[in-house]
C-alpha positions as CSV (number, residue, x, y, z in Angstrom):
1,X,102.5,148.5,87.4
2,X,102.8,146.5,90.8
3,X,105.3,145.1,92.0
4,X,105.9,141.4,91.9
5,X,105.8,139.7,95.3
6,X,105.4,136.6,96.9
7,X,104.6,138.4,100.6
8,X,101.6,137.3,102.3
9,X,100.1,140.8,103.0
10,X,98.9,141.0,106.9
11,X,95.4,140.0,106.6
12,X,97.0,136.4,105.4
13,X,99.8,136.1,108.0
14,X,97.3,136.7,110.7
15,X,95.0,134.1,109.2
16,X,97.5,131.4,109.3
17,X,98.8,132.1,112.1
18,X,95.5,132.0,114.2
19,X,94.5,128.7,112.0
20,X,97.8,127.4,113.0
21,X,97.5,128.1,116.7
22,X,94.3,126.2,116.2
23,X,95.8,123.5,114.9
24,X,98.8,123.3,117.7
25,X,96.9,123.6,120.7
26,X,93.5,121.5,119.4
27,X,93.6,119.4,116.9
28,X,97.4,117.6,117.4
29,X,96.5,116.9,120.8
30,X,93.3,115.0,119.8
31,X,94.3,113.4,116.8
32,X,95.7,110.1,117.8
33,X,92.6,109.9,120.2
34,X,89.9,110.8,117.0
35,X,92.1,108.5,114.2
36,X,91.8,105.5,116.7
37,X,88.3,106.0,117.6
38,X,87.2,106.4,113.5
39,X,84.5,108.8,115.1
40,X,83.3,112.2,113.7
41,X,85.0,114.9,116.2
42,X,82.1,116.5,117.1
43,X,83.9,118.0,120.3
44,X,86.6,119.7,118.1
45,X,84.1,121.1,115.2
46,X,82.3,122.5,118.0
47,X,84.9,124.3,119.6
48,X,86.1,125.4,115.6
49,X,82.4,126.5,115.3
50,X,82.5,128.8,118.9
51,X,85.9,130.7,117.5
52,X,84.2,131.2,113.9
53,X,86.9,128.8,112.1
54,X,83.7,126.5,110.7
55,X,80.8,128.5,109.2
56,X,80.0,129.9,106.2
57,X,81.8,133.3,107.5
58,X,84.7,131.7,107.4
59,X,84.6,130.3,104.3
60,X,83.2,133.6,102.7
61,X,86.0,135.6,104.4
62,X,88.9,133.5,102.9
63,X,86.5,133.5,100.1
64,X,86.9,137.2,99.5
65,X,90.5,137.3,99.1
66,X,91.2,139.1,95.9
67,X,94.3,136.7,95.7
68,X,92.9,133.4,96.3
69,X,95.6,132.1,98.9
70,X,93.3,132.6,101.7
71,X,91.4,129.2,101.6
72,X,94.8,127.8,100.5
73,X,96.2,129.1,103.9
74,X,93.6,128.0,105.9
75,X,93.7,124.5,104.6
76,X,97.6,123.8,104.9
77,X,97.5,124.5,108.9
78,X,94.6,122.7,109.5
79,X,95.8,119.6,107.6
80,X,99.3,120.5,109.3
81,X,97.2,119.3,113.0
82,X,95.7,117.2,111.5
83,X,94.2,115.4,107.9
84,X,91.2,113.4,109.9
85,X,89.8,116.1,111.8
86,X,90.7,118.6,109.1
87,X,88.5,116.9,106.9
88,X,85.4,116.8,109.3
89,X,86.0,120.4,109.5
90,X,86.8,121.1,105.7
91,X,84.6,118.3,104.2
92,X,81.4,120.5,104.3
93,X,83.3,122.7,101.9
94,X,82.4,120.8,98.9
95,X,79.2,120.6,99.3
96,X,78.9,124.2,99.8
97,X,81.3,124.7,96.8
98,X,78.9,122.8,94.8
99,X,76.0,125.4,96.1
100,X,78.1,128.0,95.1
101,X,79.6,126.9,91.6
102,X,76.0,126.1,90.5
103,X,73.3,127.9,92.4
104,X,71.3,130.7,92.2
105,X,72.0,133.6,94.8
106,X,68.6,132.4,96.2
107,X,69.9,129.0,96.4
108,X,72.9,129.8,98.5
109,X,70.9,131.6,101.1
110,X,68.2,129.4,101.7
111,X,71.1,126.4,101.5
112,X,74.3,127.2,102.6
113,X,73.8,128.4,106.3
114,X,71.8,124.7,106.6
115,X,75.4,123.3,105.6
116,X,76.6,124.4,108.8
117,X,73.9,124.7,111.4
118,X,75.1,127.2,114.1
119,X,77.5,127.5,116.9
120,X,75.4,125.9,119.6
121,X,74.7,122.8,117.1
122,X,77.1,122.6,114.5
123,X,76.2,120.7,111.1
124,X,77.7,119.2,108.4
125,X,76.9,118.4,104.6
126,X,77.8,116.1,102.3
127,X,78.6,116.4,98.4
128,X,77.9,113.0,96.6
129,X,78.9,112.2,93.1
130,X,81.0,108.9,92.8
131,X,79.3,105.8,92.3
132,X,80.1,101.8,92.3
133,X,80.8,102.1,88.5
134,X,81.4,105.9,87.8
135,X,84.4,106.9,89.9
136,X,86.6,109.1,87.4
137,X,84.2,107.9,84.7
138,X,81.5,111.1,85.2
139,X,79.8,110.4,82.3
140,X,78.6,106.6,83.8
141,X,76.2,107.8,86.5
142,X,73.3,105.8,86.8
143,X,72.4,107.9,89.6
144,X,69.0,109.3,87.6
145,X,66.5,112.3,88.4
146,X,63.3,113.4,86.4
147,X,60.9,116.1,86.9
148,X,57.3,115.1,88.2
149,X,55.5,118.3,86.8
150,X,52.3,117.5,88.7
151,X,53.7,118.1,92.0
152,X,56.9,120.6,91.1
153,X,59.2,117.5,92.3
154,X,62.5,116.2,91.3
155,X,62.8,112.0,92.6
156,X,66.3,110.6,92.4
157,X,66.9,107.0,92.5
158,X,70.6,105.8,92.7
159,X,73.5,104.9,94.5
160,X,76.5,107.0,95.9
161,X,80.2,105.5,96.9
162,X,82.8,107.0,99.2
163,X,80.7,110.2,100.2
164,X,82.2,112.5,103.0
165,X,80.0,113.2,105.6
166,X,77.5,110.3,103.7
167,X,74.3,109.9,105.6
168,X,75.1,112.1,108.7
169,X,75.3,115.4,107.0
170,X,72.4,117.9,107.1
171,X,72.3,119.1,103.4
172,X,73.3,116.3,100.7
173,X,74.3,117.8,97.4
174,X,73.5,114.6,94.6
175,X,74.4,115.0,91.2
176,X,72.2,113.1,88.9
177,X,71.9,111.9,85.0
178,X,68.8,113.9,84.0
179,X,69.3,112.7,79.9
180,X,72.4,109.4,80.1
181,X,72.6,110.0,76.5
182,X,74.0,113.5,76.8
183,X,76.8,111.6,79.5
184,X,78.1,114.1,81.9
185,X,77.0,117.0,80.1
186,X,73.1,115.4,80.3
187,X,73.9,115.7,84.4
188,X,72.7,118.2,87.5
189,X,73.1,118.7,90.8
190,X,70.7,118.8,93.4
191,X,70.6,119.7,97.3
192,X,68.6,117.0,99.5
193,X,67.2,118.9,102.4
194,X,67.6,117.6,106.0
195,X,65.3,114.7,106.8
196,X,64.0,114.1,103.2
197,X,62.6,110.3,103.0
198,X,63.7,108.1,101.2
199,X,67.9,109.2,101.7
200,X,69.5,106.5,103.5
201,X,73.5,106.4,104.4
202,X,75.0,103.0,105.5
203,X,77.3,102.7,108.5
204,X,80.5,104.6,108.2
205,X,83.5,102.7,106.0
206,X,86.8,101.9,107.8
207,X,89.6,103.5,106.0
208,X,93.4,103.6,106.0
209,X,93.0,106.9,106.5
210,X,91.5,110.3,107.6
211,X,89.7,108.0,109.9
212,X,88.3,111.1,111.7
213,X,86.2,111.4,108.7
214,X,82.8,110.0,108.4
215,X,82.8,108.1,104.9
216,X,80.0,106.2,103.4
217,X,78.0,105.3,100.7
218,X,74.6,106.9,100.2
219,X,71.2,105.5,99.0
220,X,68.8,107.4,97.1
221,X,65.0,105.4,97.2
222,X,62.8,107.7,95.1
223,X,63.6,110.5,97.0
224,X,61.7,113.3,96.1
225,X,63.0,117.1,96.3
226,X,61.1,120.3,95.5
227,X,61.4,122.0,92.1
228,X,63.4,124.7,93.7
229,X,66.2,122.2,94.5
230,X,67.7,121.7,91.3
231,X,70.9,124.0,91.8
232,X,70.6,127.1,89.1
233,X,67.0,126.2,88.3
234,X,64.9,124.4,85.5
235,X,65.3,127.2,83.0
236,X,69.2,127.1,83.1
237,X,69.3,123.0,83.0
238,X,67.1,123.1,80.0
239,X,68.5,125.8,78.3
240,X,72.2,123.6,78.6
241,X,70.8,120.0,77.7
242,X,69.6,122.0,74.5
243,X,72.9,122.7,73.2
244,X,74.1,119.5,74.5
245,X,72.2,118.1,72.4
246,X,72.9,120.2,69.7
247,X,76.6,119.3,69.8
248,X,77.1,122.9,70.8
249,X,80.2,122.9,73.9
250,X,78.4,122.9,76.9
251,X,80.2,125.1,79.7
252,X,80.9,122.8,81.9
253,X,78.7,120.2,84.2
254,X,78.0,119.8,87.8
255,X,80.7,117.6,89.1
256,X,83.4,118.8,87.1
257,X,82.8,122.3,88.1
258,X,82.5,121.8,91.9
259,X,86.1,119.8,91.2
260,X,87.4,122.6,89.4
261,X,86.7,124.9,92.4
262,X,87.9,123.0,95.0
263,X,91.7,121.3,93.6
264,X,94.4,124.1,95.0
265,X,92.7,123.6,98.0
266,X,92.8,120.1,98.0
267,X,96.4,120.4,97.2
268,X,97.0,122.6,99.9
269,X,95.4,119.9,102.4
270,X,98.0,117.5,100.9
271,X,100.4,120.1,101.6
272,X,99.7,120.7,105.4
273,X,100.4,116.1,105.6
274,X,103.7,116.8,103.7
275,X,105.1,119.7,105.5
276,X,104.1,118.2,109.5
277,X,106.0,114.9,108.2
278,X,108.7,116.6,106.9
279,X,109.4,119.1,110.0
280,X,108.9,116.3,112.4
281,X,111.6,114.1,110.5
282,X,114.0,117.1,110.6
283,X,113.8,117.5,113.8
284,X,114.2,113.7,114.6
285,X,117.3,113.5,112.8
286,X,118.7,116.1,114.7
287,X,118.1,114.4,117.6
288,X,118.5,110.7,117.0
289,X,122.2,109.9,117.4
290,X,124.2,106.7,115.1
291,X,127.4,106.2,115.6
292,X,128.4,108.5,117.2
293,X,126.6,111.7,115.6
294,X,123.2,113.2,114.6
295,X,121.8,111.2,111.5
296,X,121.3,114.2,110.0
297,X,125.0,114.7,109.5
298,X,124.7,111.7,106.8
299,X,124.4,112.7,103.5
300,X,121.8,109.8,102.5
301,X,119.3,112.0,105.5
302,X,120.6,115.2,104.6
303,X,119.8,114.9,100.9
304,X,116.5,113.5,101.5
305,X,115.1,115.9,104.2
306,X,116.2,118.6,101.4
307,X,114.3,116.8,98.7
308,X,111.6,116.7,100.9
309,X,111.6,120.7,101.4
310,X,112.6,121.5,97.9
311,X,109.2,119.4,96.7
312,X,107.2,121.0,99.2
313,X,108.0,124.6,98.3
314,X,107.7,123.8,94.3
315,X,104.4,122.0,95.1
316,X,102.7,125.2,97.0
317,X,104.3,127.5,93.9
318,X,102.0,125.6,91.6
319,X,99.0,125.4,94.5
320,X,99.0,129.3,94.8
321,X,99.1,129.6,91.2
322,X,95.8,127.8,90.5
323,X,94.5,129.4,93.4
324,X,95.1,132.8,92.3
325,X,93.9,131.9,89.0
326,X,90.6,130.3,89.5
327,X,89.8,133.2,92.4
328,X,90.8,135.7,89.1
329,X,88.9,133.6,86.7
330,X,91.6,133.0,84.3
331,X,91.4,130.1,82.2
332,X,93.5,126.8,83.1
333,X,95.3,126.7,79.6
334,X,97.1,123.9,80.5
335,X,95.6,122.3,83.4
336,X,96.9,124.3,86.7
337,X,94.5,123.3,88.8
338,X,94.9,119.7,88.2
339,X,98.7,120.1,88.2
340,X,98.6,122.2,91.1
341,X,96.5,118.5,93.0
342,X,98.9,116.2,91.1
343,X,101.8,117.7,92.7
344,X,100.9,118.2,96.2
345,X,99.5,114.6,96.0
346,X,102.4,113.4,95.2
347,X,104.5,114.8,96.8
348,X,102.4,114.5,100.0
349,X,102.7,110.7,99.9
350,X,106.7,110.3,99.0
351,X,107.5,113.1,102.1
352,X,105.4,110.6,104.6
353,X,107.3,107.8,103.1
354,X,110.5,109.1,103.6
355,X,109.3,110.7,106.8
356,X,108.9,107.0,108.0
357,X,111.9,105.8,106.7
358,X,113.7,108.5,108.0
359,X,112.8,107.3,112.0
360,X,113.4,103.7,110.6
361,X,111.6,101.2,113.0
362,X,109.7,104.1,115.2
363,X,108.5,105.1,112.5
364,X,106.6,101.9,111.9
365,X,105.0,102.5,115.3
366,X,101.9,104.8,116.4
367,X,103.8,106.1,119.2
368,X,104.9,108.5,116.6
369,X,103.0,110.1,114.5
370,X,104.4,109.6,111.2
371,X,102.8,106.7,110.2
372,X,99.1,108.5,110.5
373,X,100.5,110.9,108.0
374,X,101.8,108.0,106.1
375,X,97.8,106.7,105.7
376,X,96.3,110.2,105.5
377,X,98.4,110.9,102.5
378,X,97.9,108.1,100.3
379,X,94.0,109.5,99.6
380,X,95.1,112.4,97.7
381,X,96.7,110.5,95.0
382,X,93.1,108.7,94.8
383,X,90.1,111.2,95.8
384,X,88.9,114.2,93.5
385,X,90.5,112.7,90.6
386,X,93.1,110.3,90.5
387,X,97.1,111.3,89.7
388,X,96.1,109.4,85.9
389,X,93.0,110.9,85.3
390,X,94.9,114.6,86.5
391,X,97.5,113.6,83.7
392,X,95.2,112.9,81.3
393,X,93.5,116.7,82.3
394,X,96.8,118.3,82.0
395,X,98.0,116.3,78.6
396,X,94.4,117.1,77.3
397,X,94.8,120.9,77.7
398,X,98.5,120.6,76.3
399,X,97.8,119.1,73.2
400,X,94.4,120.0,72.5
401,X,93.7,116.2,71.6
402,X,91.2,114.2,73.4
403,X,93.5,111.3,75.0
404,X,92.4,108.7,76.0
């Protein structure tokens, strides 16, 4: 029997720390510049691209890690430089986690390498599944797709909302409503090669922000696909809308699965907000002198930069937990991964408030950079499933009652 341990083993300190040196000496240096301009940092994925830290080698390397944390790792430095320009770098993930969580082996080699392009022209891709009126409502796409047997073509018609990477990506995973009577469990997901007609992104939305993220909404005109983009294949989608429709529990459909995949990481990304807020706070009221002393010798600072810490540490417990469990397969009983996205949410907004409040009125000010982590953070109480609709996941699984 092996002994318990919470020691990153060498392969995982290394990662971090070269993810984190990344994140120092590129990314914190140009985020004020990126957040201001609201521009895709192309410069910076580039330069990730030339030292291998975006690519699917990266993401198949942290990927590989028996324990899960690797991803997890990764994600907290990055979003430790910076939460804009993390995401242009980490956005492409979901896409890719879609491939992966729903393709065929085929599928993920003829697809996933276009997600990225290569080092000398970098690309991105773009996972799109909210809409105007089915946000956490799933089961209200009206995003539609049906099969035109004549020429082996899926068309899709609809409308996306709040897409990362909408419009400028390369590949554009869409999930669809092949059968609306079946609700989410009558859906699919499908990859949109580059250049396909009739795919049409509108300009990119202002946000409070992750402004360094390209965000928009996505039109789908009758866009036609070939057969063999329907992610795990015509067989497998009609072998699952059969026992959908015969009330037998389907395993799972294509949104929910991709989110299922991709919430420790997302709450490690919430993580890497928290933590930068929180050291740069500490170290401010070290510094910052009233009446006579360091504010940090008042109890009211004291306590709160330890309450900041203590949340922080529980929040990447339960991160690393769902981590390790969905990289082991075992089941979420009782909702790990969505607590494990809840927390560092959370948790991730009240440590940039107090972070702010902490530096008082320079907080308020972009001269420090505080209140960008105040607006990055706000998102992940919002995106990939709300902090309710995460609660009603986690009350769901503990009570084995459908609330509502």
């Amino acid at each position: 029997m092996p002994e318990f341990s919470l020691d990153l083993n060498e392969e995982q300190r290394d990662l971090r720390d070269w993810v984190h040196g990344f994140a120092d000496e590129v990314v914190r240096p140009a985020a004020a510049e990126w957040d201001a301009r609201e521009e895709t940092p192309w410069p910076v994925i580039k330069q990730a691209a030339k030292i291998g830290l975006y690519g699917f080698e990266f993401l198949a390397n942290c990927w590989s890690d028996p324990t899960g944390l690797s991803l997890c790792l990764a994600s907290e430095e990055l979003f430790w430089g910076d939460a804009g320009i993390g995401m242009a770098l980490m956005g492409t993930g979901l896409a890719v986690a879609a491939i992966y969580g729903t393709g065929t082996p085929e599928q993920m080699l003829e697809w996933v390498p276009q997600c990225f392009g290569d080092v000398d022209d970098p690309k991105v891709a773009a996972f799109c599944t909210t809409e105007p009126e089915a946000g956490s409502d799933v089961g209200a796409m009206r995003t539609r797709a049906w099969y035109d047997e004549a020429s082996d073509e899926w068309i899709l018609s609809g409308q996306k909302a709040y897409a990362t990477n909408g419009g400028i990506a390369n590949v554009h995973v869409v999930t669809a409503s092949i059968d609306p009577a079946l609700g989410s469990r009558g859906q699919a997901a499908f990859v949109v090669p580059p250049d396909t007609a009739g795919l049409v992104g509108t300009k990119k939305l202002k946000k409070l922000g992750l402004r360094a993220s390209h965000t928009a909404d996505v039109f789908l005109d009758e866009v036609r696909v070939p057969g063999r983009c329907l992610l795990g294949g015509r067989d497998a989608l009609e072998e699952r809308l059969a026992r959908a429709r015969e009330g037998t529990r389907a395993a799972g459909q294509a949104a929910m699965r991709t989110f299922e995949l991709s919430r420790p990481t997302v709450g490690a990304q919430a993580l890497g907000i928290a933590r930068a807020a929180y050291e740069y706070s500490l170290e401010y009221a070290k510094g910052r002198v009233q009446f006579g002393r360091p504010i940090i010798e008042n109890q009211a600072i004291a306590f709160a930069l330890a309450d900041m810490r203590m949340e922080i540490d529980a929040a990447r417990l339960l991160v690393w937990r769902a981590a390790w469990m969905g990289r082991n397969n075992r089941r979420f009983e009782a909702g790990e991964g969505s607590m494990s996205k809840l927390k560092a949410g959370e948790v991730a907004v009240a440590v940039a408030e107090k972070a702010v409040q902490i530096l008082g009125g320079a907080g308020y000010l972009r001269e420090h950079p505080v209140e960008r982590w105040y607006r990055d953070a706000k998102i992940y109480t919002i995106f990939e499933g709300t902090s309710e609709i995460q609660r009603l996941v986690v009350s769901r699984a503990i009570s084995g009652m459908q609330i509502r």
